[in-house]
N, C-alpha and C positions, 0 to 999 in steps of 0.2 A: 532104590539104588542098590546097586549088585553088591555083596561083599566078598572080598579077598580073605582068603585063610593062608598064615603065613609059614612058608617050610618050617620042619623043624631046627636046620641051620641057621636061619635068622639072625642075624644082632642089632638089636635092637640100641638107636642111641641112649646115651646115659642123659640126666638129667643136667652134667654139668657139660656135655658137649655143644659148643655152641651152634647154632640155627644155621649159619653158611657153610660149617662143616659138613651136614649131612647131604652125602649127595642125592643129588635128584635121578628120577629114572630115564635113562639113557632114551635120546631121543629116534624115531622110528628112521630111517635111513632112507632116501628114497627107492634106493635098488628093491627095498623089503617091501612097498606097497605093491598090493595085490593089482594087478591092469586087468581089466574089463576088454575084451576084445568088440572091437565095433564096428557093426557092418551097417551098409546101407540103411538109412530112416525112409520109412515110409508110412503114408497116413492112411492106409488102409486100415478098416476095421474101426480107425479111432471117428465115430458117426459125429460126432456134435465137432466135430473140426472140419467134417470131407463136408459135411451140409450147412455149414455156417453160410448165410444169406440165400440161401438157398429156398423157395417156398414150398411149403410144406403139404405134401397131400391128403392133410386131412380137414377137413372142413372147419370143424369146430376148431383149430388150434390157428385158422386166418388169421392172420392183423387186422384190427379193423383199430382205424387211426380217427377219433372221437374226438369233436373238438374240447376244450374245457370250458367249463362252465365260465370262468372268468371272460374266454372270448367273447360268448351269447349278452351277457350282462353287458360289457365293453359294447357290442354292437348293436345293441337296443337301446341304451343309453343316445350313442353317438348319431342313433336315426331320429329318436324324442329331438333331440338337441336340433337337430336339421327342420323336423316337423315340427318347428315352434312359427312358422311363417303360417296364417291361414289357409295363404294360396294353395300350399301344398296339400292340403289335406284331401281325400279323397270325395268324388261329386258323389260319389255311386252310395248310396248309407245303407250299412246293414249288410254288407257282406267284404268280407277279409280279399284285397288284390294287394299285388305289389304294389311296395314303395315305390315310389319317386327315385329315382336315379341318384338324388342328393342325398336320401337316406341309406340308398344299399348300399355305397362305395366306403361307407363304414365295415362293412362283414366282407371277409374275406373267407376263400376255398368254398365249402357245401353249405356254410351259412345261407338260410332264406330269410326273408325278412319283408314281411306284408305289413295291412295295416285297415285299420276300420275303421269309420266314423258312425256313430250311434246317435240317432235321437234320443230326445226322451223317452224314459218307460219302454225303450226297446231293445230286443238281446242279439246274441250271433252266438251260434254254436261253435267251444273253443277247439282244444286240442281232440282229434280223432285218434284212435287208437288205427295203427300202421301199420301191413304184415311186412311192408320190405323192412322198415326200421324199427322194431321188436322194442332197444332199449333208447329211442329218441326223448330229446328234450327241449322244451320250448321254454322260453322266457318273453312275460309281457310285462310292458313297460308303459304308462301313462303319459300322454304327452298334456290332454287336456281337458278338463272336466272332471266329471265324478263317475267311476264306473267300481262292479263288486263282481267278482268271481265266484259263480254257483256252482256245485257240485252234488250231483243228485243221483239217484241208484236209478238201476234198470227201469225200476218199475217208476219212476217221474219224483220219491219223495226225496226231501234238501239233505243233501248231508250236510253239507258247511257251507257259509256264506263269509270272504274275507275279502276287504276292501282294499282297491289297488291305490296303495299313497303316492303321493308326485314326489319325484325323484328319487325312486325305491323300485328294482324290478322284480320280479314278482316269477319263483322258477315253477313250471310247469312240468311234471312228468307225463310221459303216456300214462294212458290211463291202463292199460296192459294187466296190472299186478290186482286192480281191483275194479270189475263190471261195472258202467255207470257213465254219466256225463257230465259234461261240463259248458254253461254256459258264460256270457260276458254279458252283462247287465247296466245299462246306461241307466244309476240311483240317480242323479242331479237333475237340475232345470235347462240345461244347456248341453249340447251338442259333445260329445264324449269323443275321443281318439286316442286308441290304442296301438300299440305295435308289438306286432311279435316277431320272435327271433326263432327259427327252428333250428334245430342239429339231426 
């Protein structure tokens, strides 16, 4: 805070002069305030106002509108919950098609949503890594049976082996960040079906 140095004319009140005596400093008058002369506004120059909603010409700085992960789970969930009827389940075994109509109308926008029925002892190659969707995400969800998710390096050996529980979905990243595969593993005695949710 600035300090004031006081003329040498000064007088300074006394100690027995009382507090409303002392007058205050006289207040600024409005003829005395300074006016600012003001011409036409314009928003030239000022970028982040002229280009507001505006898209932007540079690649890397696109929108790209992702859905969250809460919706994938919510839509795998709500297709398990649909694919609890046999009928529905798919004839074709051993390889990933769209759901049934009754399962998809759970996911909304660019959610996909297939699904596979596994015999025993038999697998289905999961998530593929995807040059159009670099950082996609898939989530599988168990509708019935016993199935485990493998993951293996380039060269065929396990990295991890974790088991998909019922009623628990299970998020998959591309595989992208680390070389390798992934497959889906029918462990039980009975006929396995799984669903996945893509973004």
């Amino acid at each position: 805070m600035p300090q004031r140095t006081l003329a040498p004319t000064t007088v300074l009140p006394s100690s027995d002069t009382p507090v409303s005596a002392v007058a205050a400093p006289a207040a600024r008058r409005p003829s005395e305030s300074r006016t600012v002369a003001t011409g036409p506004v314009s928003l030239e120059g000022i970028g982040d106002v002229v280009d507001a909603g505006r898209p932007s010409g540079y690649a890397h700085l696109g929108e790209r509108r992702l859905p969250t992960l809460g919706r994938l789970v919510s839509a795998a969930r709500g297709a398990a919950t649909s694919l609890r009827r046999p009928a529905l389940w798919p004839t074709r075994r051993g390889h990933w098609q769209p759901a049934p109509h009754a399962a998809r109308r759970h996911a909304s926008g660019r959610l996909r949503v297939t699904t596979v029925a596994l015999e025993p002892n038999s697998f289905v190659a999961g998530p593929a890594e995807r040059s159009d969707v670099p950082h996609g995400m898939e989530v599988l969800y168990l509708v019935s049976g016993r199935a485990h998710l493998i993951a293996s390096a380039p060269d065929g050996q396990m990295r991890s082996a974790s088991e998909l529980s019922e009623g628990r979905a299970r998020v998959v990243g591309a595989p992208g960040g680390r070389p390798g595969h992934h497959f889906l593993v029918n462990t039980g005695d009975e006929v396995a079906v799984v669903v996945r949710v893509t973004a």
